[in-house]
N, C-alpha and C positions, 0 to 999 in steps of 0.2 A: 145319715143323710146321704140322699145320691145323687149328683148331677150326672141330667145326660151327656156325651159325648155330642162335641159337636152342635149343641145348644147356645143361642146367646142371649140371656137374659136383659128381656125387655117388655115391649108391650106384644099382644097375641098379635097372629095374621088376621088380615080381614073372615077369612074361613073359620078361624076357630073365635072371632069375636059372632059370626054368624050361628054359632051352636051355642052361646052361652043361652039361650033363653032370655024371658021376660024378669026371670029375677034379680037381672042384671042389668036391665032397660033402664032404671034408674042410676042417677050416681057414677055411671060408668066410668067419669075420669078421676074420683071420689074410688073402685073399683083397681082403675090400674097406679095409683099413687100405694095404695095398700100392697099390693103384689109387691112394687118392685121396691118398698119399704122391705118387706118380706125376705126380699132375693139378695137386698143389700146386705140385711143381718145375718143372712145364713152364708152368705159369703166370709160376713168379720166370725162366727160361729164356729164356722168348718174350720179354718187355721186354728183358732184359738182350742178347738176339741183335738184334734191332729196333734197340738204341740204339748197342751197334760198328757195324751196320751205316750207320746213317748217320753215325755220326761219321767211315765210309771215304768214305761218299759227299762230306761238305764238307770232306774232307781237301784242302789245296791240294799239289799233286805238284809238284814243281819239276824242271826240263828246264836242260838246259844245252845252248847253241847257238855251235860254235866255226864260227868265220868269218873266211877272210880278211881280206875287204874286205867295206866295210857297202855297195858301190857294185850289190851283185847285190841288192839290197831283194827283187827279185820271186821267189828262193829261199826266202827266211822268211816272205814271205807265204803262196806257195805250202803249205810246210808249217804254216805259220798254218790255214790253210782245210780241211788234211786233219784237221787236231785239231778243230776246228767237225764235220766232219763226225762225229767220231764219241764227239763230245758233252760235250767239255773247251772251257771259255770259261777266255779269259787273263783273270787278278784277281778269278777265281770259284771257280775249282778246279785250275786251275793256272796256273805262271808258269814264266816263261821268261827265264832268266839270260842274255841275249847279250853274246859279247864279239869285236868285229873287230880282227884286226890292223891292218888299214888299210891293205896291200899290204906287212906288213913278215914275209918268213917269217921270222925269227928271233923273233918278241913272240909267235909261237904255243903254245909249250911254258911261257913262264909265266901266258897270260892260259888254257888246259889248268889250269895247276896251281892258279889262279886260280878255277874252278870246281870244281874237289873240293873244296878248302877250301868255298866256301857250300855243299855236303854235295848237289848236286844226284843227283839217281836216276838221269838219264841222260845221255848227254851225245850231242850231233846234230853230224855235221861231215860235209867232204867233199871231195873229193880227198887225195890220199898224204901231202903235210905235214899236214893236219887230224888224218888217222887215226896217223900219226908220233905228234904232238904230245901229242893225249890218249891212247896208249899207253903214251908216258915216264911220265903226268902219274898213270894208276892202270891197275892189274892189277886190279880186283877192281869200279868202275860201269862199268855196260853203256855201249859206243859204237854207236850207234847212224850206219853211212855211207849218206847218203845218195845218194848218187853217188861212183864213183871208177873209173877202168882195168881194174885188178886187186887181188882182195884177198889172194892164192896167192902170187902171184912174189915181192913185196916181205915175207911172212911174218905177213901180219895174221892171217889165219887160215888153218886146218888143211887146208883143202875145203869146196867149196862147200853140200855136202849137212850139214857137221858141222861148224861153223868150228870146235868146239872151247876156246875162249878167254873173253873181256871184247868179243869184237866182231862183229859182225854187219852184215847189210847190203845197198848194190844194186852191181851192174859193169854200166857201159852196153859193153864190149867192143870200146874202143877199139881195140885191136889189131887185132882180125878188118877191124873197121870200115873203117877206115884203107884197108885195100886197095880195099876198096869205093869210097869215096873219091874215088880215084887212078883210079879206070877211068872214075866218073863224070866226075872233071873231062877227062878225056883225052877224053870224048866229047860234052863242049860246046865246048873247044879243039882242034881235029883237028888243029892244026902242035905239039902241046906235043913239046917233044924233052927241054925242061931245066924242072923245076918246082922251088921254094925250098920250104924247109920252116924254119919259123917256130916253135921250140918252147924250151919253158923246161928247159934242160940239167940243172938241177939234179935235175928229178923221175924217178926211175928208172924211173916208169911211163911216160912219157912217152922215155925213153930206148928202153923195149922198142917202142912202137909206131912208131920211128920207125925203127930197127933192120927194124920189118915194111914200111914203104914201102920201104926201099931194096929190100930181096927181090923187094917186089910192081915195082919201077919196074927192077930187071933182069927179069924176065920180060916185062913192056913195054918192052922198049930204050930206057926212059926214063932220063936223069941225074938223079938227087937231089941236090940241092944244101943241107947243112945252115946255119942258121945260128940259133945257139943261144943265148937269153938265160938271165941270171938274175935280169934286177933291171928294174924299169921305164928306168933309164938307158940300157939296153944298145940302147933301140927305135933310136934314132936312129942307131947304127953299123949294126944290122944291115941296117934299110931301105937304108942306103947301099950296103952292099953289096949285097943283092939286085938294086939299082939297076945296079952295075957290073955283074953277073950279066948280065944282062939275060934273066932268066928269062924263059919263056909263062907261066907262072901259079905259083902262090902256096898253098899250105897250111898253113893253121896248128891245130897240133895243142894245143886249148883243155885249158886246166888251172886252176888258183885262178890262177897270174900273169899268163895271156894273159887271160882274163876280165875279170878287175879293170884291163885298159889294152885293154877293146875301143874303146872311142871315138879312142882314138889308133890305136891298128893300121887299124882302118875307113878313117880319113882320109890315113896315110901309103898305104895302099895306094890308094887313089883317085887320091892326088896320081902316083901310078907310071903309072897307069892299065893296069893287070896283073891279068887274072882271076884271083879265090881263091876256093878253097874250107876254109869252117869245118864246126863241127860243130853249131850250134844255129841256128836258126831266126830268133832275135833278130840273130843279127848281119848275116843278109840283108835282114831288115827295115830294119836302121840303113844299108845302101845294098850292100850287099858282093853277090855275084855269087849264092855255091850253099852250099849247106849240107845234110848227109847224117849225121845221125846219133839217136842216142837220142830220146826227148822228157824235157829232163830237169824240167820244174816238175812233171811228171807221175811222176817219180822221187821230186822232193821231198815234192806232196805226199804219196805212199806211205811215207815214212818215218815219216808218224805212225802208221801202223799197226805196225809196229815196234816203236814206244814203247808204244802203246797194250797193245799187249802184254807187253812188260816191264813197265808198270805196275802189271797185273794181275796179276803172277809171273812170267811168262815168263824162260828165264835165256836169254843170249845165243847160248849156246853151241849152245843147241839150234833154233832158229832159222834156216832155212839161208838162204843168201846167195842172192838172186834177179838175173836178167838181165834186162836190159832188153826189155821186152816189145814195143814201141814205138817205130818208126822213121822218120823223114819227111823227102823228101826237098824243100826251097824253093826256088826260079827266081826270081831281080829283074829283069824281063823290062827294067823300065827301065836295071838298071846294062849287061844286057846291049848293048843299043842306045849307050847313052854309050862301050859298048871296040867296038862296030861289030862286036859278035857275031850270026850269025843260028843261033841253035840249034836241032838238029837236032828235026824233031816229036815222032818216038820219046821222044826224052828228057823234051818236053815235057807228053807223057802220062802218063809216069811220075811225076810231079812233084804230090806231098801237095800243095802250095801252089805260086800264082802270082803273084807279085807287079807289077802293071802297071803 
């Protein structure tokens, strides 16, 4: 509604009662009784629209943030920085419920249940037990995935274009990925024949992607060699064997449990001294060889735009599921020289980031 400046609400000048016309010859003081009825309620209106509207403005909106492990800090900052961006301050106007499991996937479905009870609007997670978890925990606040595999095959949602549900969200496309992967590392190791794959057995997305190297590593007359965890215990059997193995190189297919034991995996694989390839970029920086996949803080912070929308009304369902935009491939030029690799240039061209 707009008043003009410098208006005073009343009855018109003689001038402009002289342009109303004949359809206003009648009635006329029946005419200006309605008007300034009119003027008087947009008057009580105005205040009364002004004053919801700011009491939405310092509404504090509450978030709920399920989390593995509190050891990926640089995910919630990320999405930290995306909500600054578009102009939510934490302990201003909104807050943010976080709760880690602390590498334990079974505390995920009650510290999920744990957050609908504080009544939060949305709830942020990421990978397949995340979106499991607060699935069990409500049918009816928005999830909001910040990253995950697939949201189709496991049944989160309907299609990508409709999810149809409580859920919504990113898939950086492991799957696809994966193969990509496999060619890459087969072309910084030109003798690979036998490559390990290092993944958490429990997660059924992670079961599909790995299901696609074996595909991709018979079309390469490469052997796949699985060896499966489910718990941070399982690290020290499996290295062992990969050890017996005696793999060329090393894949590990990143999910909340390989994440939350990168520092150990980095260093058991060091100590092999056996090229691997991950999927993020931090873990080449922590010393590891290659790394080809998503950008996922770039995932993360996208998830406030997600929220940010559902804050505003948005329902979940109508929200379609986006792909990862965003791919980069990293070279540790130093880990390479430590296994007495000389990589090929080609490759090296290709290559988002160099690490030297």
């Amino acid at each position: 509604m707009r008043v003009s400046n410098g208006d005073t609400p009343g009855a018109p000048s003689p001038s402009h009662r002289s342009a109303m016309g004949p359809s206003l010859s009648r009635g006329a003081g029946e005419g200006l009784t309605r008007r300034a009825a009119l003027v008087l309620l947009a008057g009580v209106a105005l205040p009364s629209a002004l004053a919801a509207q700011a009491q939405r403005a310092g509404q504090m909106r509450r978030i709920g943030w399920l989390s593995f492990d509190s050891v990926r800090s640089d995910w919630i900052d990320a999405f930290r920085d995306g909500l600054r961006d578009l102009g939510y301050v934490e302990g201003e106007n909104v807050a943010i419920e976080a709760r880690f499991a602390e590498g334990a996937f079974d505390r995920l479905p009650a510290l999920a249940a744990e957050l609908v009870q504080r009544r939060v609007e949305v709830i942020v997670t990421y990978g397949d037990a995340g979106v499991r978890a607060a699935r069990q925990a409500t049918t009816t606040i928005p999830i909001v995935v910040a990253v995950t595999g697939d949201l189709i095959g496991p049944g989160h949602v309907a299609s990508l274009a409709h999810p149809g549900g409580n859920v919504t969200g990113q898939v950086d496309m492991s799957e696809e990925v994966s193969t990509k992967r496999l060619q890459v590392l087969t072309e910084a190791v030109a003798i690979a024949s036998r490559v390990a794959v290092l993944w958490n057995r429990t997660n059924a997305v992670k079961a599909a992607e790995f299901r696609a190297l074996q595909a991709a590593g018979q079309t390469l007359k490469i052997a796949i060699r699985s060896f499966g965890i489910a718990a941070a215990a399982d690290l020290e059997s499996a290295f062992a064997g990969i050890g017996r193995e005696q793999a060329d190189a090393l894949i590990v297919l990143e999910d909340a449990l390989t994440s939350a034991n990168q520092k150990s995996i980095v260093e058991r694989t060091a100590s092999l001294a056996i090229p691997a390839m991950y999927h993020g970029a931090d873990w080449v920086r922590d010393g590891s060889l290659l790394s080809y996949g998503a950008d996922e803080l770039a995932m993360f912070r996208h998830a406030a735009v997600y929220v940010d929308k559902i804050l505003k009304g948005a329902a979940a369902a109508d929200l379609p599921v986006e792909q990862a935009a965003k791919f980069a491939l990293v070279i540790n030029l130093r880990t390479a020289a430590g296994l007495k690799l000389t990589l090929p240039p080609t490759l090296l061209a290709r290559a988002d980031e160099v690490i030297e």
